[in-house]
KOLVO-609745 format. One record per residue (C-alpha): x, y negated, z negated; residue in three letters; residue number from 0. Coordinates in steps of 0.001 Angstrom, whole numbers. Last residue first. Example, Ala and Ser with C-alpha at 12.3 -4.5 7.8 and 13.67 -1.06 7.14 Angstrom:
% residues 2
<u: 13670 v: 1060 w: -7140 aa: SER i: 1>
<u: 12300 v: 4500 w: -7800 aa: ALA i: 0>
***
This chain:
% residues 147
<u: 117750 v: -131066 w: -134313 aa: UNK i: 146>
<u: 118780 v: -127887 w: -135868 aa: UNK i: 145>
<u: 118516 v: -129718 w: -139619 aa: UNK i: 144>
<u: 116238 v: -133262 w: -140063 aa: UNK i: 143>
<u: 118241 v: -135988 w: -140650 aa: UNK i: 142>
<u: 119295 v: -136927 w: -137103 aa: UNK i: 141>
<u: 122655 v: -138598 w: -135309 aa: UNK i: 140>
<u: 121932 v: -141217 w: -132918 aa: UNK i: 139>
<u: 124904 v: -140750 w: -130799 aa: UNK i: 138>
<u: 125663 v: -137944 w: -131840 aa: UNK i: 137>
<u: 123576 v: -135544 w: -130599 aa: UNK i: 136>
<u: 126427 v: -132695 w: -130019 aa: UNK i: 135>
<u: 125698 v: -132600 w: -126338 aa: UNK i: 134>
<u: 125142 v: -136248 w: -125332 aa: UNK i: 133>
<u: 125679 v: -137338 w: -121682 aa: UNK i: 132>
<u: 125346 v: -141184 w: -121735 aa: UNK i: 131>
<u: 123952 v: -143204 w: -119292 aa: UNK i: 130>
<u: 121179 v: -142474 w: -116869 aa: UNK i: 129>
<u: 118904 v: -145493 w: -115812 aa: UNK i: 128>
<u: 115343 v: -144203 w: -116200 aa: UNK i: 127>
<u: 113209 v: -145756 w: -113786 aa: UNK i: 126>
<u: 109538 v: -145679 w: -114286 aa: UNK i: 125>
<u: 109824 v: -149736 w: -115334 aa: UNK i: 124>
<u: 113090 v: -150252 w: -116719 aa: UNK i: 123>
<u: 114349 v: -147407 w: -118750 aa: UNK i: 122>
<u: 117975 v: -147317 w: -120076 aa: UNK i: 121>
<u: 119803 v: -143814 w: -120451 aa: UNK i: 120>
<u: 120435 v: -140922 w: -122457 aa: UNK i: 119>
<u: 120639 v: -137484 w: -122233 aa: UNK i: 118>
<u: 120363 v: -135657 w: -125392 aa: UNK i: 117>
<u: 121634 v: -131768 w: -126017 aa: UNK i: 116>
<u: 121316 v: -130711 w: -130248 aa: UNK i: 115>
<u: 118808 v: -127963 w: -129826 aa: UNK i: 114>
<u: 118077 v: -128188 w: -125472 aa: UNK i: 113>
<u: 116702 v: -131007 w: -123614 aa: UNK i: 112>
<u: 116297 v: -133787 w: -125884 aa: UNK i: 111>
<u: 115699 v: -137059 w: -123502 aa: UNK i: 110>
<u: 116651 v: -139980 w: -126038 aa: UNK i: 109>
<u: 115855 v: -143456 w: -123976 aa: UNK i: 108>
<u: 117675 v: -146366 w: -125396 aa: UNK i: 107>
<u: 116880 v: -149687 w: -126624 aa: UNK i: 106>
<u: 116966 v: -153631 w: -126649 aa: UNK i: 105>
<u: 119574 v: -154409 w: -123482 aa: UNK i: 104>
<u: 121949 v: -156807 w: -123815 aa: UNK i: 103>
<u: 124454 v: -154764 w: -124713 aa: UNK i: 102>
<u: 124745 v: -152661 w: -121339 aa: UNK i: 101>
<u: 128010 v: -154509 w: -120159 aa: UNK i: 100>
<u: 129541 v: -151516 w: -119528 aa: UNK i: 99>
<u: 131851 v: -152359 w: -122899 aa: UNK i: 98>
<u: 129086 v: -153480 w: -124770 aa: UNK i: 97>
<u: 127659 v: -150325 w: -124507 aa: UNK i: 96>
<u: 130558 v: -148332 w: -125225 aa: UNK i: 95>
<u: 130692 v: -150431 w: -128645 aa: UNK i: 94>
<u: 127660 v: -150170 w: -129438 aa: UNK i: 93>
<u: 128147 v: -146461 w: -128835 aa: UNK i: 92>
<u: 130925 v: -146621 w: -131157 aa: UNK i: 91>
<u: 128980 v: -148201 w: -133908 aa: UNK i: 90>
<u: 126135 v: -145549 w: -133671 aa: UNK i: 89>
<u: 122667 v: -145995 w: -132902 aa: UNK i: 88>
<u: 120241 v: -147353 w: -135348 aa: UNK i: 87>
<u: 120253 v: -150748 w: -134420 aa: UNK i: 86>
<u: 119848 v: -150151 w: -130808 aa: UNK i: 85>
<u: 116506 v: -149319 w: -130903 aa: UNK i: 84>
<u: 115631 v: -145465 w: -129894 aa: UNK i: 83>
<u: 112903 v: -144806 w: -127315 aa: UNK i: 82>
<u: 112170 v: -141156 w: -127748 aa: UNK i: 81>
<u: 112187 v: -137623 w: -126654 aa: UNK i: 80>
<u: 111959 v: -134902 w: -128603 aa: UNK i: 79>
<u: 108542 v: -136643 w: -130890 aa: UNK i: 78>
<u: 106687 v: -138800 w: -128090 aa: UNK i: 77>
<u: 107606 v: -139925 w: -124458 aa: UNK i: 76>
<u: 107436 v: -137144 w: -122225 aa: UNK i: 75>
<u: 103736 v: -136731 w: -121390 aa: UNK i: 74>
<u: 102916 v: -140662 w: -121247 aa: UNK i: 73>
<u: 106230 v: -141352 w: -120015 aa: UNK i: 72>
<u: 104532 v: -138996 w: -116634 aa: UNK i: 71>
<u: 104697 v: -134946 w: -116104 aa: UNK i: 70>
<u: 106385 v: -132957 w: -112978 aa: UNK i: 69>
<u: 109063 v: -134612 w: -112912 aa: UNK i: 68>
<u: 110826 v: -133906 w: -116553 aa: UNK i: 67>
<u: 109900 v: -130319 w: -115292 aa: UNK i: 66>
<u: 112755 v: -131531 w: -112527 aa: UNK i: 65>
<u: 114863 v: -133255 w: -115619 aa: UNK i: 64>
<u: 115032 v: -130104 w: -117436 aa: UNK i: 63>
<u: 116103 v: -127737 w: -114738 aa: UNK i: 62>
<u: 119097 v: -130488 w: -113729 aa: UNK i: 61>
<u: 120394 v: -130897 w: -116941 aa: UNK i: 60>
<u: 120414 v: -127702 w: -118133 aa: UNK i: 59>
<u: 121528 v: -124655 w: -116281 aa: UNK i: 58>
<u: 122884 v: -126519 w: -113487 aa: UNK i: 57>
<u: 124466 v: -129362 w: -114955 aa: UNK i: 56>
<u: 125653 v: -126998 w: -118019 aa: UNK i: 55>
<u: 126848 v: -124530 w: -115814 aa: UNK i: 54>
<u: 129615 v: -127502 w: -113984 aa: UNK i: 53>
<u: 130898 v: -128268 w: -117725 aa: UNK i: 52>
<u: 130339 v: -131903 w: -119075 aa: UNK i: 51>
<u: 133009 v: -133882 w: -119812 aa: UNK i: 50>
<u: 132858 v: -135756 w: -117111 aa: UNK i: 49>
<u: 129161 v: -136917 w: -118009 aa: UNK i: 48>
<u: 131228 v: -139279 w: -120279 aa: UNK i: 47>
<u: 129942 v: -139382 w: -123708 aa: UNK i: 46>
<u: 133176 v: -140267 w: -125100 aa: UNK i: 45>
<u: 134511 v: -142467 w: -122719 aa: UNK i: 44>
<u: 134640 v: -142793 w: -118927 aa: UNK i: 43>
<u: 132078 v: -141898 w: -116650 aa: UNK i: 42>
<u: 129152 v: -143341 w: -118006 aa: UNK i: 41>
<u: 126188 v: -142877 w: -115430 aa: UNK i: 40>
<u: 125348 v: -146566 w: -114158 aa: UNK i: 39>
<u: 124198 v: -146025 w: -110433 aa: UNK i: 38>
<u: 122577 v: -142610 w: -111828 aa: UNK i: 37>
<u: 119021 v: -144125 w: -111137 aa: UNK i: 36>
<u: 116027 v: -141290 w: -112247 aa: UNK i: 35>
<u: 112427 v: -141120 w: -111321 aa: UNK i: 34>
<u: 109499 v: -140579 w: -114218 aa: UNK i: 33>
<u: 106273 v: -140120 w: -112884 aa: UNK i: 32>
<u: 104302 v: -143472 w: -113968 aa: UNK i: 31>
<u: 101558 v: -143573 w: -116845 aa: UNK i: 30>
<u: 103609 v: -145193 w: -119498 aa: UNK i: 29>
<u: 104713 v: -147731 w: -117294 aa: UNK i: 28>
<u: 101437 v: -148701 w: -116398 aa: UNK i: 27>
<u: 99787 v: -148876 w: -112754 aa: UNK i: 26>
<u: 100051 v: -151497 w: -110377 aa: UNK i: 25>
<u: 99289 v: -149307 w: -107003 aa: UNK i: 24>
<u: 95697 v: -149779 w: -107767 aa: UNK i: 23>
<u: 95515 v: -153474 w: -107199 aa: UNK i: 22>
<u: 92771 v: -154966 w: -109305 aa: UNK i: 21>
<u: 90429 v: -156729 w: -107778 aa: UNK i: 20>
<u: 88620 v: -160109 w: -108965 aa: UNK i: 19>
<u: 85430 v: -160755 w: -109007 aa: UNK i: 18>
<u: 83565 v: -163072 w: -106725 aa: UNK i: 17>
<u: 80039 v: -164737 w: -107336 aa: UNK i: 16>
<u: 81384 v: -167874 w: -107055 aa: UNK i: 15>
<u: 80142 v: -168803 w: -110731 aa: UNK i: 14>
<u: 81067 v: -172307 w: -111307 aa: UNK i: 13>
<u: 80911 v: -173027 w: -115526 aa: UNK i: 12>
<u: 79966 v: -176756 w: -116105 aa: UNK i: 11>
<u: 81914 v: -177637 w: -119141 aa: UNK i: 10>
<u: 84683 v: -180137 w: -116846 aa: UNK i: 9>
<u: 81384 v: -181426 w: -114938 aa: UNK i: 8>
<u: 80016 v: -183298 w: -117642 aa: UNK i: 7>
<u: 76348 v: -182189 w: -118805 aa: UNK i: 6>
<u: 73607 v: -184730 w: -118908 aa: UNK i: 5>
<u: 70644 v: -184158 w: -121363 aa: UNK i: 4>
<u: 68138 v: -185487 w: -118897 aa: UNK i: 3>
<u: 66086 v: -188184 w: -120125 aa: UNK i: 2>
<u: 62234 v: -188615 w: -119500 aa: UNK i: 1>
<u: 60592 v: -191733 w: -118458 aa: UNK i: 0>
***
């Protein structure tokens, strides 16, 4: 008589012959077109987009995010435009931030649009959630001169 090596049916491997799919609309949040959510724009305080003048939304802001638009995180993301921690921003934006009950939240997005000008918001997902209107960078103040 000849055994058979017997196999329990927990190792047994069940091919079905099906894969699975991937959904193309799930992409990554790097590679997404950036869209912007001005529900929590600071209007109070000292990055208040009050303060800014009526040219500089035209001339600046508004120019910058459109090419902003036209390229994905991948393309923006990188040496002008940055993820900051929240550790290395200012006291009194901690502060501000725990005043619009923003604390809780692990960084920031620096956009640098022109010498010292940074907008800043949160990003969740492709969605960057303005905040702060920056002109003097100070915020997250840098080393480096002209910056």
């Amino acid at each position: 008589m000849v055994k058979t090596k017997k196999i329990p049916k927990y190792l047994r491997v069940a091919d079905s012959g099906k894969n699975p799919s991937i959904d193309k609309k799930i992409i990554s949040e790097l590679e997404g077109k950036p869209a912007w959510q001005v529900q929590f724009i600071d209007l109070d305080g000292r990055w208040s987009w009050l303060n800014l003048e009526s040219d500089q939304l035209i001339d600046d802001i508004l120019p910058s995010l459109k090419n902003f638009e036209s390229m994905d995180w991948n393309e923006i993301l990188g040496r002008n435009n940055h993820a900051i921690t929240i550790d290395r921003i200012i006291s009194d934006a901690k502060r501000r931030l725990r005043d619009l009950k923003h604390d809780d939240t692990d960084s920031l997005i620096s956009l640098r649009l022109t010498g010292k000008k940074r907008i800043w918001g949160i990003k969740v997902g492709h969605v960057l959630k303005l905040l702060w209107w920056d002109p003097q960078h100070e915020i997250c103040p840098s080393l480096l001169r002209y910056t």
